[in-house]
N, C-alpha and C positions, 0 to 999 in steps of 0.2 A: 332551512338555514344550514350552512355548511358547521359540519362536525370540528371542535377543536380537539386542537390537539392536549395529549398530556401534559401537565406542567411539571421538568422536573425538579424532582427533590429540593436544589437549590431556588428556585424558584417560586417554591410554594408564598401564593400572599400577594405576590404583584399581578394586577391587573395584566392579562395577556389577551383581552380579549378583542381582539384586531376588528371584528366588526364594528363590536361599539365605535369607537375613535374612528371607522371609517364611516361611518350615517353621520357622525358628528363633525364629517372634513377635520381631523384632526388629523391628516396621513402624517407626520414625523411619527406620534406614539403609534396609528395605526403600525406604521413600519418595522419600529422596533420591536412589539409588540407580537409581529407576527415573527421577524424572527429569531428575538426569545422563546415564544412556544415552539420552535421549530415547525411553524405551519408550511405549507405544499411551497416549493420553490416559486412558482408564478403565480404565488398569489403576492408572495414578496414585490416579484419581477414589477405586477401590477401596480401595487401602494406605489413603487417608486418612483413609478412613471408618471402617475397620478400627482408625487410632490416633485417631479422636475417640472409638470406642467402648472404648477401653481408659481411653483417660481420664475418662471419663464415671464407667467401673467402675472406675478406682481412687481416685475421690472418692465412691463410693458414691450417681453421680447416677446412677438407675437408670433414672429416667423420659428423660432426656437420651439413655442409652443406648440404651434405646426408637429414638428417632429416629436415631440415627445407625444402627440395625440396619438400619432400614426404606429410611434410603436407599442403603444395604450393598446390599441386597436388588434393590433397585430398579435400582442398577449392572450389577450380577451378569447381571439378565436382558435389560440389553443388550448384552453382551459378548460376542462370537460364542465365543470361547477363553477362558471360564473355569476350567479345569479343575485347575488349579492352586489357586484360592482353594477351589472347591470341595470338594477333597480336603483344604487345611490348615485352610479357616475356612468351613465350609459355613453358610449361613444358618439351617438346620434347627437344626442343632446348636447355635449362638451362641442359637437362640430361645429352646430347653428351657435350656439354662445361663441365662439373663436371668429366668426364669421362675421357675427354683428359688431365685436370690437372691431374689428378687420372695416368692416363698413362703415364705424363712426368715424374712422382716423381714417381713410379715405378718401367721405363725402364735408368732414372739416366742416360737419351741422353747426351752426351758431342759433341756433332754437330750442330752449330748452325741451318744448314740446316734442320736436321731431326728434331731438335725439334720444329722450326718454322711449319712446315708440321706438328708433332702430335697435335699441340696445336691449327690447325685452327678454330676450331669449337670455344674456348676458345675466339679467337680473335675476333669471328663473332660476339660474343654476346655481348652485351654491361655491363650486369652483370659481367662478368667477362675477361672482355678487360685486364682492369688495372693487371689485375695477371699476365694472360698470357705475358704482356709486361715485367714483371717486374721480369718474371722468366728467359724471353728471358738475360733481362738484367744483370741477375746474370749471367747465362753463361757465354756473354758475360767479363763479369768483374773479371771472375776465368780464362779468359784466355788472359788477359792484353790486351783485345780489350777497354781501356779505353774511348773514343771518340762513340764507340758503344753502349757502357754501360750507358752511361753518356746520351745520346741520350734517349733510351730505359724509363730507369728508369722518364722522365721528360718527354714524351708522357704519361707516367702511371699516374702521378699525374696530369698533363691536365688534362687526359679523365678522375678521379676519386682522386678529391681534398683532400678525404679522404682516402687515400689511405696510411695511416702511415707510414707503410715499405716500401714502394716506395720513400718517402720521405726521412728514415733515408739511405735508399742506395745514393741516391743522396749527401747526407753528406756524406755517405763513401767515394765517388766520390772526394769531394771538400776538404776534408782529405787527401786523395791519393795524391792528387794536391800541398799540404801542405797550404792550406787556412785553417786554423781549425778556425776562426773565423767566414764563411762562413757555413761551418758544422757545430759551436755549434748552429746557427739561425735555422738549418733545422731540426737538431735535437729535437729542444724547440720546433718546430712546429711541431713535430710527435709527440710526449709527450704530447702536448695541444690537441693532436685529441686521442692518448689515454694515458694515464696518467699511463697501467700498462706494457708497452712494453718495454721488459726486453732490447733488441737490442738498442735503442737509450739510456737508461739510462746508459748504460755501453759504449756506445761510444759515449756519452757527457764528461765521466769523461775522458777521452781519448785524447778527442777534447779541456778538460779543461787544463791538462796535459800539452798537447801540448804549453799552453798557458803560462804552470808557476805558473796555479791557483790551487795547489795543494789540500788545503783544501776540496775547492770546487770538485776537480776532485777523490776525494775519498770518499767523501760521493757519490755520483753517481754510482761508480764504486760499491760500497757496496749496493747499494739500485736494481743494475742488477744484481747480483747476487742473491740476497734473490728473486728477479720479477722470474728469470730463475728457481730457483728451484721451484715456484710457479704456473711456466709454463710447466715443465715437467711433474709437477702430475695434473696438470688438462690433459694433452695430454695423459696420461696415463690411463685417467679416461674416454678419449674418446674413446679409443681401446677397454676399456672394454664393455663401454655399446653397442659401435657396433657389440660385439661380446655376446651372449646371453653365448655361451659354456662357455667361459673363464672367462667370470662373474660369473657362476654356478662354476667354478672350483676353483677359487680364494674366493668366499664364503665359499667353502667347507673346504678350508685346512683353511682360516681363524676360521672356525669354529672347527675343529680339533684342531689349537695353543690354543683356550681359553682354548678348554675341558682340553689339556696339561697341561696347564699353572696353571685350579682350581685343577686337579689332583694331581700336584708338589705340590701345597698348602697345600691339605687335607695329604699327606705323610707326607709333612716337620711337620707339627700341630702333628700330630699320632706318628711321632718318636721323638720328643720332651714329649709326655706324658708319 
């Protein structure tokens, strides 16, 4: 087990002990935790990377994910003492789980069975439990297996409290049900965990709706729409930079419109004189 550090003076009395919270996937306090004890710089480097890839997978940015694995990876094999991430969050492991989400969303399985089967490696890992559940769960809930769904989606948020979209599903659930008072709490509390997740804000105003509180359920409903389109060009912006080609190709014609566009100009100026 790697050696902690001193705690100082000011410090005495708070849990610093970075390990623990990282066996237990809690990397925010693992993070901070290491660096209030002032633990090794790349063990930090690590935690972080570790919760940019959680967050990455719990907005289903999977390409994002990709990179923060790689420079996961990339830590790991400078770190004389990893032995610890190794054993809780091995790069190996993290890869086949990134793969099989990668694979579900893909091959677009509509078999509960086969998707449970491509997603195992997903399940194994504890980074990325909460997704795989929560994909199962959508299945599930696209084919009026509601009591499965319902299920699914509330193991996900168990096993990863932050799990936002697990959570607005779960309001979907209590919607479907016709509790939309029950939905609008779960929805508040996905929006409390992230504040720009386009899905709960538009089905808060929904869940408002449902309530009679129109006002209120229109500014919502208008505030997911502006998140959604906000959320497409960032997703858009992720395909690019995965992709070196289509970045160079999308640079290129971008850079062909201006030349057009100062051309147009210098003609329109010219036949006016």
């Amino acid at each position: 087990m790697t050696a902690q550090p001193t705690v100082p003076p000011h410090l005495e009395g708070l849990n610093l002990d970075w390990e623990r919270f990282l066996r237990r996937g809690e990397y925010r306090r693992a993070l901070a935790a290491a660096r209030l004890g002032e633990a090794d710089p790349q063990v930090a480097a690590a935690i972080e990377e570790l919760l940019e890839l959680q967050e990455a997978v719990r907005a289903r940015r999977l390409l994002v994910a990709r990179r923060s694995l790689e420079r996961y990876r990339e830590t790991l094999g400078q770190m004389p003492h990893a032995g610890v991430f190794r054993e809780v969050a091995a790069a190996e492991r993290l890869d086949a789980a990134l793969a099989a989400l990668e694979a579900a969303d893909r091959q677009r399985l509509s078999d509960a069975a086969s998707l449970s089967a491509c997603l195992v490696p997903a399940l194994d890992e504890t980074l990325t439990r909460a997704e795989a559940l929560n994909a199962l769960g959508v299945l599930n809930a696209l084919q009026d297996q509601e009591a499965e769904a319902d299920t699914l989606f509330a193991q996900a948020v168990q096993h990863d409290p932050g799990h936002y979209r697990a959570l607005t599903n779960l309001g979907n659930m209590a919607l479907e049900r016709g509790d939309p008072g029950v939905a609008e709490g779960l929805y508040r509390q996905a929006m409390a965990l992230n504040g720009d997740y386009a899905g709960a804000h538009h089905n808060l105003g929904v869940a408002l709706r449902r309530q009679k509180r129109l006002s209120e359920s229109v500014k919502y409903i208008k505030a997911g729409q502006r998140l959604s389109v906000r959320q497409s060009k960032r997703d858009q912006d992720d395909e690019l930079r995965a992709s070196p080609r289509t970045l160079k190709t999308v640079q290129t014609v971008r850079t062909a419109l201006i030349v057009l566009a100062v051309l147009a100009v210098v003609l329109l100026v010219r036949g006016h004189l």
